[in-house]
C-alpha positions as CSV (number, residue, x, y, z in Angstrom):
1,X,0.0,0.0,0.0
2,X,1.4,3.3,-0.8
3,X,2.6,5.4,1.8
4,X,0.0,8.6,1.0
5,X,-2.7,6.1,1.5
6,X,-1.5,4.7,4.5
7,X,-0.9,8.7,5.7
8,X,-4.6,9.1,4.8
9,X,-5.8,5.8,7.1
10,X,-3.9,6.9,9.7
11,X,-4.7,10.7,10.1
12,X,-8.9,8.9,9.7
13,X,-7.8,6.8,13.1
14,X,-6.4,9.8,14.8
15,X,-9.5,11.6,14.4
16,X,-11.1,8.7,16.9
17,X,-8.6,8.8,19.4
18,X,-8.7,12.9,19.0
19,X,-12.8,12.8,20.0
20,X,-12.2,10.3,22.5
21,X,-9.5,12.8,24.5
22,X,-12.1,15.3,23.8
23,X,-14.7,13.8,25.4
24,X,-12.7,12.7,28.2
25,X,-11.6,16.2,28.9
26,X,-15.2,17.5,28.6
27,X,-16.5,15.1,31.3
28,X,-13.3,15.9,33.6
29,X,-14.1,19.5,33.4
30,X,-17.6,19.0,34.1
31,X,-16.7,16.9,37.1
32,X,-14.3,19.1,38.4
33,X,-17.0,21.9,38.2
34,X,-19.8,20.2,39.6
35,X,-18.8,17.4,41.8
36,X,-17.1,16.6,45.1
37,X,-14.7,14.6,46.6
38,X,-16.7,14.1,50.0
39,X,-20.0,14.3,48.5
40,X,-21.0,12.2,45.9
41,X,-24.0,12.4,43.7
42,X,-25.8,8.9,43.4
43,X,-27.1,7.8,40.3
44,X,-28.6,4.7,41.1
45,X,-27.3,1.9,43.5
46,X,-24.3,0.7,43.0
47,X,-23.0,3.6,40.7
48,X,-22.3,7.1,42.1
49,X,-20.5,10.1,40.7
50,X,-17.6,11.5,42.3
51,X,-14.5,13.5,42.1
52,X,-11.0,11.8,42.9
53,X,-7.8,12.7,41.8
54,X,-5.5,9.6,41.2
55,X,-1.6,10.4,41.7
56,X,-0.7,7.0,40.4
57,X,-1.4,4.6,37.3
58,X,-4.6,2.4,36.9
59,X,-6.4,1.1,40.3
60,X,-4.0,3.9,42.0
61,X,-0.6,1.5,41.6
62,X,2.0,4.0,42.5
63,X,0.4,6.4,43.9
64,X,2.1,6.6,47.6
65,X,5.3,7.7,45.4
66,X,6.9,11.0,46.3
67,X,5.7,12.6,42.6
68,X,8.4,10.7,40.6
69,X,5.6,8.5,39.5
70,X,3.7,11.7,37.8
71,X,7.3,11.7,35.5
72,X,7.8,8.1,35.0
73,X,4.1,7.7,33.7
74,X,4.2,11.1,31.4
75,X,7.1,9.4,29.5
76,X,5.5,6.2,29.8
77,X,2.6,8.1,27.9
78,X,4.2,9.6,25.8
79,X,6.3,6.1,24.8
80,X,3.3,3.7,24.3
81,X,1.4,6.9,22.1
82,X,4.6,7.1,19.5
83,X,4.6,3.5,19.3
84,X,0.7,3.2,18.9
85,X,0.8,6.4,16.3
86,X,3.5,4.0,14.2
87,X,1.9,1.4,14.5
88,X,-1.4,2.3,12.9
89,X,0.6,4.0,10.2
90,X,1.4,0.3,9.4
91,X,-2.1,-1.4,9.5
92,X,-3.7,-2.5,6.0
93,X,-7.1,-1.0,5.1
94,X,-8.5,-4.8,6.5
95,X,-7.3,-4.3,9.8
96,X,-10.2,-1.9,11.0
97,X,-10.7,-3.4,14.0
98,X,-7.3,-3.4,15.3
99,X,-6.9,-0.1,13.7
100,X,-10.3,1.2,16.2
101,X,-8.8,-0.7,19.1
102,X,-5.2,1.5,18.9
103,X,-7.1,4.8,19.0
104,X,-9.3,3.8,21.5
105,X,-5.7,3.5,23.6
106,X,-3.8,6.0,21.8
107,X,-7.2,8.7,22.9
108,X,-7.5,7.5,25.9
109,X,-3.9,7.4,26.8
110,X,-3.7,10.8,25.5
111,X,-6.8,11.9,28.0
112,X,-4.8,10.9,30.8
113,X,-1.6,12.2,29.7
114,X,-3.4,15.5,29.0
115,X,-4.3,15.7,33.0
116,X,-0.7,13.8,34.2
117,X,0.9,16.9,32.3
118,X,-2.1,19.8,33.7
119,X,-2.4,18.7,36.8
120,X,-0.2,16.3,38.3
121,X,-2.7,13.7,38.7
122,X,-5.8,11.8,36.7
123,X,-9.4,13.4,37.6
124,X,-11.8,10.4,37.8
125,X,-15.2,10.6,38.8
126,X,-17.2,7.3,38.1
127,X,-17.5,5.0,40.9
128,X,-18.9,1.0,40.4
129,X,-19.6,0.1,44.3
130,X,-21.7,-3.3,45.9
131,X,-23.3,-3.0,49.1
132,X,-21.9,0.3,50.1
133,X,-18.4,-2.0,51.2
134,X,-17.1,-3.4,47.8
135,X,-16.0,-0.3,44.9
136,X,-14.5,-0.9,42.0
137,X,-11.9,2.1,41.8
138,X,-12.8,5.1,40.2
139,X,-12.2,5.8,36.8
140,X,-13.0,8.0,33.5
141,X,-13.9,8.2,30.3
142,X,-10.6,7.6,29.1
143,X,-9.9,4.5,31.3
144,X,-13.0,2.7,29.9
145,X,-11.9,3.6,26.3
146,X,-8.5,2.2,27.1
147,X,-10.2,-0.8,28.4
148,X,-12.4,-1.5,25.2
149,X,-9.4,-1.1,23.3
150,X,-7.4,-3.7,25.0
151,X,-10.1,-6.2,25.0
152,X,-10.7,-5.7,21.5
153,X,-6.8,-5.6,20.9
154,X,-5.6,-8.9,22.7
155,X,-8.3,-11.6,20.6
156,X,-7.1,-10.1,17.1
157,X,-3.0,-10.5,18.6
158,X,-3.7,-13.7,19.9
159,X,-5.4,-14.8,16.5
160,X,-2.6,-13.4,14.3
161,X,0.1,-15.0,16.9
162,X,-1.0,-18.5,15.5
């Protein structure tokens, strides 16, 4: 495939993972502006929303660290999105679905780097709990697009490993 064409596939992915940081920063600012760390709104039980601000990677991993941990994931970041940006400039037109799964990562990577770099930490605001005892932790918009992407990502590695 010629390389103008593959320029052309790869600028249509970006646009996804473009919208996807988009709409994760939309719902951060929102959050920020309307919701509160001690006083969560409830949406129906077992889901509330509410502000937390995570200092370390997914599930909060890292984040007792002394701020060197805001660095190491910025570059982190910043790795995995050159490498993602690359690799979509190498997909065939048939590879859509591997294609959608990178910029599903590469956007919401890019959502999360965008606060890592902002504000030193990842706003999150929706909040899975059971019985009032048992959360899931927090997460975003970006998270759950990261998420999709991975699960839709690992089936079509596995499949093109054998």
């Amino acid at each position: 495939m010629p390389e103008k064409v593959r320029k052309i596939m790869r600028e249509r992915w970006m646009t996804i993972s473009i919208l996807v940081a988009g709409i994760d920063q939309m719902t951060k600012y929102t959050s920020t502006e309307r919701l509160s760390i001690v006083d969560p709104i409830h949406v129906f039980p077992g889901l509330d929303f509410t502000l937390r601000h995570n200092t370390g990677a997914g599930w909060s991993l890292l984040a007792g660290g002394s701020g060197w941990q805001r660095w190491f994931l910025i570059g982190l970041a910043m790795v995995v999105s050159v490498i993602i940006y690359i690799w979509l400039g190498k997909l065939s037109a048939k590879e859509k679905m591997e294609a959608c799964a990178l910029s599903l990562i590469l956007g919401g990577a890019f959502g999360n780097l965008l606060d890592r770099v902002n504000h030193g930490y990842v706003i999150d605001f929706i909040l899975f709990y059971y019985n009032e005892k048992w959360q899931w932790p927090a997460f975003n918009i970006a998270d759950t697009a990261i998420c999709i992407g991975v699960a839709l990502l690992i089936p079509i590695l596995l499949k093109k490993e054998n």
